[in-house]
C-alpha positions in Angstrom: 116.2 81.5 108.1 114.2 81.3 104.8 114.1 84.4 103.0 111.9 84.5 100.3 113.0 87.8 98.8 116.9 88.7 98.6 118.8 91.7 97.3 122.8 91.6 96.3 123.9 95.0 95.6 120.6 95.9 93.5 121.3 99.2 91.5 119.2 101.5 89.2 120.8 104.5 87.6 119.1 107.2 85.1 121.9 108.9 83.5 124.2 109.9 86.6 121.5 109.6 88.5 121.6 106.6 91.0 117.5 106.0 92.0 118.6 102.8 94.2 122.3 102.6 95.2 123.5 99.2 95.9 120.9 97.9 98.1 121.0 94.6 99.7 117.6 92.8 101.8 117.1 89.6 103.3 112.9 89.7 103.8 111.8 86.3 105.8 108.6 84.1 104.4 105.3 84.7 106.1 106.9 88.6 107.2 105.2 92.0 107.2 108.9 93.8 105.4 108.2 97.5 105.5 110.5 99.7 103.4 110.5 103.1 105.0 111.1 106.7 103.8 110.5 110.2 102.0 108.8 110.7 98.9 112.0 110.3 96.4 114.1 108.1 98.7 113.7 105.4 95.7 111.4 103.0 97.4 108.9 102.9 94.8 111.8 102.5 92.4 113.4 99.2 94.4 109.6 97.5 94.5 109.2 98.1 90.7 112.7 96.0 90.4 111.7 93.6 92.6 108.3 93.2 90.6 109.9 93.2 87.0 108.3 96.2 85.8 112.3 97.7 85.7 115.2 96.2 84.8 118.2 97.0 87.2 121.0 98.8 85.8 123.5 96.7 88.6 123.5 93.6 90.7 120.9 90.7 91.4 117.6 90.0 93.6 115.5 86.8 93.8 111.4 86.5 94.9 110.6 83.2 95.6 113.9 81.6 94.4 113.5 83.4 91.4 115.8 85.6 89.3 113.7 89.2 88.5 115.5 89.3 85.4 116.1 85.8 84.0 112.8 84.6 85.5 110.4 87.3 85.2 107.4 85.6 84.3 107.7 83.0 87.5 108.6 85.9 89.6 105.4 87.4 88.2 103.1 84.7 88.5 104.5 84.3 92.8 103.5 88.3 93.6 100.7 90.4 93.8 101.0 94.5 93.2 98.7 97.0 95.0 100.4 100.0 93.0 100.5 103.7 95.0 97.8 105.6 91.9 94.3 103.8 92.0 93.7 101.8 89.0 89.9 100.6 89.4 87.6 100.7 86.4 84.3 102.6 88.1 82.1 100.5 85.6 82.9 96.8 87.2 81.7 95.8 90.3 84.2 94.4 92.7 83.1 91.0 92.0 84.0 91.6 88.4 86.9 93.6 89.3 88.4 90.1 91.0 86.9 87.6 88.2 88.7 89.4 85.5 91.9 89.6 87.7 91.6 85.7 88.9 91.0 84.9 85.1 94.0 86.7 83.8 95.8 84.7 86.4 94.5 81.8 85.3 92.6 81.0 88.1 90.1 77.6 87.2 86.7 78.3 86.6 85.8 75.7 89.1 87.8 77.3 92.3 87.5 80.7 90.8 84.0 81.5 92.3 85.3 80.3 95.5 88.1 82.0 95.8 86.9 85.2 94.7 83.9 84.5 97.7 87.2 84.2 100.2 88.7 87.2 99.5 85.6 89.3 99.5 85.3 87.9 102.9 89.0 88.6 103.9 88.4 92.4 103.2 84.9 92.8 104.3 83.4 93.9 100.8 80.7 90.5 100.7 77.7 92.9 101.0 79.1 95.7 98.4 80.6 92.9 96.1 77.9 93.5 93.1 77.7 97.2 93.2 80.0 99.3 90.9 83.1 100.5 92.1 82.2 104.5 91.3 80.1 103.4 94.4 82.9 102.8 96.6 84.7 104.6 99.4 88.3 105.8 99.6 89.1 102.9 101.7 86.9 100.0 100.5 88.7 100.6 96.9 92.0 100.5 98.4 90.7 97.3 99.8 88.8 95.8 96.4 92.9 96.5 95.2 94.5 94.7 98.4 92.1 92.0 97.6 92.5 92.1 93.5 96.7 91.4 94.7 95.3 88.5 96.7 93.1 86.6 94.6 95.3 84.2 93.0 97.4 83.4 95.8 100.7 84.6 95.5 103.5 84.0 98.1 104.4 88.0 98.3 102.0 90.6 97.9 103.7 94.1 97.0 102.0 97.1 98.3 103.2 100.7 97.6 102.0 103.0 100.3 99.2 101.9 100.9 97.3 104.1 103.1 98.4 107.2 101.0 95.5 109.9 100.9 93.3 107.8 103.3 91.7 109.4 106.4 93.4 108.3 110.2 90.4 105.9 110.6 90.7 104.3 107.5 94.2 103.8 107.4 93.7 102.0 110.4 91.3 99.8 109.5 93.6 98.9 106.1 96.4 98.2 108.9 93.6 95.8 110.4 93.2 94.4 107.0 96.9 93.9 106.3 98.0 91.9 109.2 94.9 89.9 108.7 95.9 88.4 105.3 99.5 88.0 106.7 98.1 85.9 109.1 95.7 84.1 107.2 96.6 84.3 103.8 100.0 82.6 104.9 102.0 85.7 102.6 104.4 87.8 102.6 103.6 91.5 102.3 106.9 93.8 101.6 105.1 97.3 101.5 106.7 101.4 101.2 106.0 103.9 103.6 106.5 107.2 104.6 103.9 106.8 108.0 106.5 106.4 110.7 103.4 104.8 112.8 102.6 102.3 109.9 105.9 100.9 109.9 106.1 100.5 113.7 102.7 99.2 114.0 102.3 96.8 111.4 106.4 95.5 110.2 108.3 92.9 112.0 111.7 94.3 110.4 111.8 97.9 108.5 114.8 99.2 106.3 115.4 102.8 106.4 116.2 104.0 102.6 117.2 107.8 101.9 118.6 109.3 98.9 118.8 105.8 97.2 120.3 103.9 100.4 119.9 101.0 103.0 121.0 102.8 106.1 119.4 100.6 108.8 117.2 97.7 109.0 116.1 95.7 111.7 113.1 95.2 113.7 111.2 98.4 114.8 111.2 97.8 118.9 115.3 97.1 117.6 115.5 100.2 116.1 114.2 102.5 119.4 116.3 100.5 121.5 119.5 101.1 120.0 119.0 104.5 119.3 119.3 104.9 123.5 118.1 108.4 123.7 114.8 110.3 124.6 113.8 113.7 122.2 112.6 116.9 124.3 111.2 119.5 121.7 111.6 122.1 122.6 110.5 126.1 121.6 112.3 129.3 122.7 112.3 132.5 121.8 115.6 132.7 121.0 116.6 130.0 118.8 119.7 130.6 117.9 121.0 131.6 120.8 119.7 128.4 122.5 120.8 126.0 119.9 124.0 127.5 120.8 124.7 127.1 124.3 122.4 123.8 124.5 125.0 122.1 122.3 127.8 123.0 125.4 125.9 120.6 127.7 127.0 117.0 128.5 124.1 115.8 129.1 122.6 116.1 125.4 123.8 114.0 122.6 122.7 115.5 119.3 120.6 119.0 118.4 118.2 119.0 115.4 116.6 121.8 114.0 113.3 121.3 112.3 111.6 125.1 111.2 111.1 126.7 115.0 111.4 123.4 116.9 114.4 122.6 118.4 114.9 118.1 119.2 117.4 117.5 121.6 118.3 113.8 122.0 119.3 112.8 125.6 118.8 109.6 128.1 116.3 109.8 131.0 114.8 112.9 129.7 112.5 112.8 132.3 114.7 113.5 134.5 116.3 116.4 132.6 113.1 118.8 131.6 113.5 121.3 134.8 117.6 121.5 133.8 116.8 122.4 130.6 113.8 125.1 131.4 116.1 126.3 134.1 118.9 126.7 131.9 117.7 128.2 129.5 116.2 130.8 131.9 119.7 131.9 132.9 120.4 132.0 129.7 117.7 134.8 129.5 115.8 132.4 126.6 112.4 132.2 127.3 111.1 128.4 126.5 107.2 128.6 125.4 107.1 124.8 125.3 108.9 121.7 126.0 108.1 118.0 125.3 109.2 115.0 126.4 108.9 111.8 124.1 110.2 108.1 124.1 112.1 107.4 121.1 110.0 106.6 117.9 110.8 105.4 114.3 110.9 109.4 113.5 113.6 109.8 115.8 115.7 107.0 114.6 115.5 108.5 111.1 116.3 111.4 111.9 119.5 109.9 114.0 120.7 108.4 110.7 119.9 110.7 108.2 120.0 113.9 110.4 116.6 115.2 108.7 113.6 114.6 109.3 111.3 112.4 107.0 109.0 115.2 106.0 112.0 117.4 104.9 113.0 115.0 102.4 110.0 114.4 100.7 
């Protein structure tokens, strides 16, 4: 398979502190990569390696058969960045906003106009492209910065959770935005997340990262399989007491506690939601709600990390 970004044992320490702890990726051209979890995990901290803005402290990576170290300025001139902070200057327009970007790139004059007319088309900004940016909506700058990362043609484009702060509607319209330039823009997008639905909805392959670490990566629909298990949620009365005696049962596999809910991971829960009601009943725990659910990206997170991805952020 070609991979157009690898990883060998990349490392980057601040003091004692290890931010990324020997990771290792293999990301496949023309792939949506996503790297998923918590604030802190050290996802922004990888990307920033893997765009030369830091140096690591240990081991290698290449983008586009590039060294990030010894080639820096070719690994530079392959990528685009959408960065996580806004960085739009409300006094251009977003015409202006992709000239000056095309021109630092050296875009030519003669294709520049062009190609600046392509990408306002790509993210749906042709009819806003001469108004100032101080103008713009949450989501159509996020998508002016998507398309400023797009305009000179790099092979990868970097984006650093991009949805944060946006509304459900608008994220989902970036999403719609995203897998469009994939497809038709012939890149590679590697982006950070902390949206479990993101990841599964927009990544063909996904590498889990907590506290500095690749724990898992393969493709989302991968992921849920393997994990074999359905989560009932549960809520009692009794906690304690339930969390307990629910652990003596065959039937369930591993018991997380998250604030008052209770996840119990089990096959066929379907089939297993009256055992558990009536169980706890004899138990004398009343349960005030119970929930069945298929597994989901949270679920395999929490089944290798054993917390979920809100408590670590």
């Amino acid at each position: 398979m070609d991979y157009i970004i690898e990883t060998n044992n990349i490392t980057k320490k601040y003091g004692d502190f290890i931010a990324v702890n020997s990771v290792n990726l293999k990301v496949p051209n023309n792939s949506v990569y996503g790297i998923l979890g918590p604030n802190g995990a050290g996802k922004t901290t990888l990307i920033s390696m893997l765009c030369t803005i830091l140096r690591p402290t240990g081991g290698s990576a290449t983008v586009n058969g590039y060294d990030v170290v010894k080639n820096a300025r070719e690994v530079r001139a392959s990528i685009g960045i959408v960065f996580q902070s806004r960085a739009l200057d409300d006094i251009l327009t977003g015409r202006e906003h992709l000239d000056m970007h095309a021109s630092l790139y050296g875009v030519p004059g003669e294709i520049r106009k062009k190609r600046i007319d392509e990408v306002l088309d790509l993210i749906d900004l042709g009819e806003k492209a001469d108004e100032y940016t101080k103008t713009y909506s949450g989501g159509m700058k996020r998508r002016l910065e998507i398309g400023r990362g797009l305009v000179h043609h790099p092979r990868v484009l970097f984006l650093d959770e991009p949805t944060l702060g946006l509304d459900p509607q608008t994220r989902e319209k970036i999403w719609e935005y995203i897998t469009k330039l994939n497809q038709e823009e012939d890149i590679t997008v590697l982006m950070t997340t902390h949206y479990m639905e993101e990841a599964d909805q927009l990544c063909d392959e996904v590498a889990i990262i907590n506290q500095g670490k690749i724990i898992k990566s393969d493709s989302p629909i991968n992921l849920k399989r393997e994990l074999k298990a359905d989560t009932i949620t549960v809520k009692v009365n009794k906690p304690e007491s339930f969390v307990q005696k629910v652990k003596t049962l065959d039937y369930v596999h591993k018991v997380f506690e998250d604030d008052s809910t209770i996840k119990l991971m089990v096959e066929r829960g379907e089939n297993l939601v009256p055992p558990l009601v009536n169980f706890a009943n004899k138990n004398g725990i009343v349960v005030e709600s119970i929930e069945l659910q298929h597994p989901n990206l949270e679920d395999v997170f929490i089944s290798y990390t054993g917390t979920s991805i809100t408590e670590g952020r």
